[in-house]
C-alpha positions as a Python dict, from the first residue, in 0.01 Angstrom:
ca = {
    (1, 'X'): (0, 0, 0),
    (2, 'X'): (-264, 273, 19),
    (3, 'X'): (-500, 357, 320),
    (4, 'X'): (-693, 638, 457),
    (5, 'X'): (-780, 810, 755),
    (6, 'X'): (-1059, 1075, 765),
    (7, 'X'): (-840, 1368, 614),
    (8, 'X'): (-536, 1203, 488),
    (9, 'X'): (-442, 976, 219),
    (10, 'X'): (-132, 741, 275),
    (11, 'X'): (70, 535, 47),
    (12, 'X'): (396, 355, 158),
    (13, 'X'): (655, 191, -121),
    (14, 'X'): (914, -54, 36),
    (15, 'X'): (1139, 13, -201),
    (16, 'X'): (1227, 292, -186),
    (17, 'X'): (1107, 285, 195),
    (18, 'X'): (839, 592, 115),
    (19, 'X'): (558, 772, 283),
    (20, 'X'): (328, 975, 131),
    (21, 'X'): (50, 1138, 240),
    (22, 'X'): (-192, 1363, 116),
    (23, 'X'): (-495, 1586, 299),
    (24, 'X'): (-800, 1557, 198),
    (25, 'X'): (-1068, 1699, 393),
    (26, 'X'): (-1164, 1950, 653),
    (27, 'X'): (-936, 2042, 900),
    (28, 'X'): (-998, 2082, 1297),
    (29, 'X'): (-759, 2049, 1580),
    (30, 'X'): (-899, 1719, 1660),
    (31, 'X'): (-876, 1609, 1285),
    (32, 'X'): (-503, 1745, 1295),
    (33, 'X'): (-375, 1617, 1601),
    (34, 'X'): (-557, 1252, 1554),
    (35, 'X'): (-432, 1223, 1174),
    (36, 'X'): (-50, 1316, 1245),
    (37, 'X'): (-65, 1069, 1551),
    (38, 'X'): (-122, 801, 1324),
    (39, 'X'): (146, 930, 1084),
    (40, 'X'): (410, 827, 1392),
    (41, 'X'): (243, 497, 1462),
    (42, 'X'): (214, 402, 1057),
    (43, 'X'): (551, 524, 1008),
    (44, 'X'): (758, 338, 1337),
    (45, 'X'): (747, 21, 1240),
    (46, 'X'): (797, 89, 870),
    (47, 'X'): (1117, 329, 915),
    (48, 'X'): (1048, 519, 606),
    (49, 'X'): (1368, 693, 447),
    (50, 'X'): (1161, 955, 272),
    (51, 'X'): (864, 1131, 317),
    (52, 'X'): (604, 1341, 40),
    (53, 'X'): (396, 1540, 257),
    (54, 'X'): (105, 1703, 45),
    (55, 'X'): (-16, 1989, 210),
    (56, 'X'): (-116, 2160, -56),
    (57, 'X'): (-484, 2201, -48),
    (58, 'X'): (-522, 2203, 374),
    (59, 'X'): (-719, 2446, 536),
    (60, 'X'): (-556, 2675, 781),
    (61, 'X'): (-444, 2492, 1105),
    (62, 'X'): (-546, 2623, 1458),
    (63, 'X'): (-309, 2683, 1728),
    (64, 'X'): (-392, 2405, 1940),
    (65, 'X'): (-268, 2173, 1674),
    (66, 'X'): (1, 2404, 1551),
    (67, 'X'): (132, 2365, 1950),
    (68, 'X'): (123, 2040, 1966),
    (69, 'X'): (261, 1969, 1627),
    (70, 'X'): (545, 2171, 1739),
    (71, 'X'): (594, 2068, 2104),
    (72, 'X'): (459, 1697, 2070),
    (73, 'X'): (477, 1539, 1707),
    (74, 'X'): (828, 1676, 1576),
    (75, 'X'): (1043, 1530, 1833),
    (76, 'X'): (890, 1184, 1737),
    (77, 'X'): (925, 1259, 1401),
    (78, 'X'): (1301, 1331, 1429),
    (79, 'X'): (1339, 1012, 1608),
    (80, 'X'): (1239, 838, 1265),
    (81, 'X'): (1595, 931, 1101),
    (82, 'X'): (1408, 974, 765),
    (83, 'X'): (1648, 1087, 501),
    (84, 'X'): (1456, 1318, 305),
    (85, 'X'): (1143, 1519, 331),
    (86, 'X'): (942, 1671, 18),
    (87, 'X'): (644, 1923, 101),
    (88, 'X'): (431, 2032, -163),
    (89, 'X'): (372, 2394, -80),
    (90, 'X'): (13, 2471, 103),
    (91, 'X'): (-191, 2711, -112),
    (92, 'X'): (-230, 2909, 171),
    (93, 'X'): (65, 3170, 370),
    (94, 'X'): (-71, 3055, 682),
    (95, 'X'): (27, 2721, 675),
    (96, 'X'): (315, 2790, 471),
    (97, 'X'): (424, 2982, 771),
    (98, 'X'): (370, 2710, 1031),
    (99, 'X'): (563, 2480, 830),
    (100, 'X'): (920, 2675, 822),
    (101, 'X'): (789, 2802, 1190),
    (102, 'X'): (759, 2421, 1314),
    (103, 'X'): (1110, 2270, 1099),
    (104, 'X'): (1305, 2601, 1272),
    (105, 'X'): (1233, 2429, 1565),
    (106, 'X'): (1562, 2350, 1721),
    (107, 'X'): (1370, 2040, 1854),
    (108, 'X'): (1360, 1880, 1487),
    (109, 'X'): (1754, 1968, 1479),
    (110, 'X'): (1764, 1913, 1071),
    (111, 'X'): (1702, 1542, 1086),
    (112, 'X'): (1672, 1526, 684),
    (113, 'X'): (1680, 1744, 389),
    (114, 'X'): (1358, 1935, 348),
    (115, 'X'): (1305, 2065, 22),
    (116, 'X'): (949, 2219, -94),
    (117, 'X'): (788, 2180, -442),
    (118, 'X'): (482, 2317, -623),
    (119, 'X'): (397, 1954, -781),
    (120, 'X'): (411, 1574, -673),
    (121, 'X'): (611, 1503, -989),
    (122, 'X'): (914, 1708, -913),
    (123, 'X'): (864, 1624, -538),
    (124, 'X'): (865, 1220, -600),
    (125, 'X'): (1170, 1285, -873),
    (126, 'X'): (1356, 1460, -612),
    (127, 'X'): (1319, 1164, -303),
    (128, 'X'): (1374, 862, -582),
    (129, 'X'): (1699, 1019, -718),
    (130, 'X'): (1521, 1018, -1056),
    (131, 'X'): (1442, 686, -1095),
    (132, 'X'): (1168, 704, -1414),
    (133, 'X'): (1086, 285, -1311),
    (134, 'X'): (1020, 376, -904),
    (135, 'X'): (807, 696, -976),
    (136, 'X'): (637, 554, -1282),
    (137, 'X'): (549, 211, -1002),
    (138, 'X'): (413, 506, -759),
    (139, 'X'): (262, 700, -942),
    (140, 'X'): (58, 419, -1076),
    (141, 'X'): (-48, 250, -743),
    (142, 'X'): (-139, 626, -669),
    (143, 'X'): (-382, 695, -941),
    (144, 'X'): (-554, 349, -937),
    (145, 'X'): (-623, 407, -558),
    (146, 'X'): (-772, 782, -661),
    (147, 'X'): (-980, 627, -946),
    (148, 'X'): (-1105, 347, -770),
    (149, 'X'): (-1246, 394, -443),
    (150, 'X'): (-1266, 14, -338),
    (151, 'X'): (-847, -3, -340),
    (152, 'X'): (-847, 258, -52),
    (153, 'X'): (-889, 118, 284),
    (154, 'X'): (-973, 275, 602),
    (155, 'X'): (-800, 254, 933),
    (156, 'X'): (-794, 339, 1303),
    (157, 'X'): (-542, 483, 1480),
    (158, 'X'): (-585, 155, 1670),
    (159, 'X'): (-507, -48, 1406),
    (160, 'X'): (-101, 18, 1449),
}
């Protein structure tokens, strides 16, 4: 399954139980702070086990949203017991830096592995323990969602 919210992309496999996401657009406070809210509410009922968080081409975040990411979305997050946790590197230091700033926090307490990769193929190879069948299924639901913009459906943080 593949939706979309404003900035961010998000597929979810139930087996494995995975969550990917990907920004893709500009990024405000608002945009920030609306699009990782609905991260938590996609991801409670679903319980995913491991996460792909694409970072890689978001714009500096502001410190409004780097606050509340830190003091109000990772103790959620935590709460979802995922397993493991690939980030694909932002391009940028600056978010680089809020990343290892916010999972320092002692309030995430090392909930899963976190590892960080430069591509989605060595990220998704990582969380599916190398299974060439799971990635290849992915990957594929992935692309076709990228090429063809009707697949992609959009959603409202109400909608959860």
């Amino acid at each position: 399954m593949i939706q979309a919210l404003d900035s961010v992309l998000i597929q979810y496999t139930t087996s494995p139980r995975l969550l990917r996401w990907q920004w893709h657009g500009p990024v405000t406070d608002q945009l920030v702070i609306t699009a990782f809210d609905t991260l938590l509410k996609f991801a409670r009922p679903r319980q995913p086990y491991y996460w792909l968080a694409d970072v890689s081409n978001m714009s500096p975040i502001g410190t409004n949203a780097q606050q509340w990411l830190n003091e109000t979305w990772l103790p959620h997050f935590s709460r979802l017991r995922g397993t493991k946790l690939a980030i694909i590197l932002p391009q940028n230091i600056h978010n680089q830096l809020v990343l290892e700033t916010i999972l320092s926090n002692p309030r995430y307490g090392g909930t899963c592995d976190v590892q960080y990769f430069s591509d989605t193929a060595s990220a998704l190879d990582w969380l599916v323990d190398g299974n060439d069948f799971c990635l290849a299924a992915i990957e594929s639901e992935w692309s076709k969602a990228i090429e063809t913009s009707g697949i992609v459906g959009r959603f409202n943080s109400s909608d959860f």
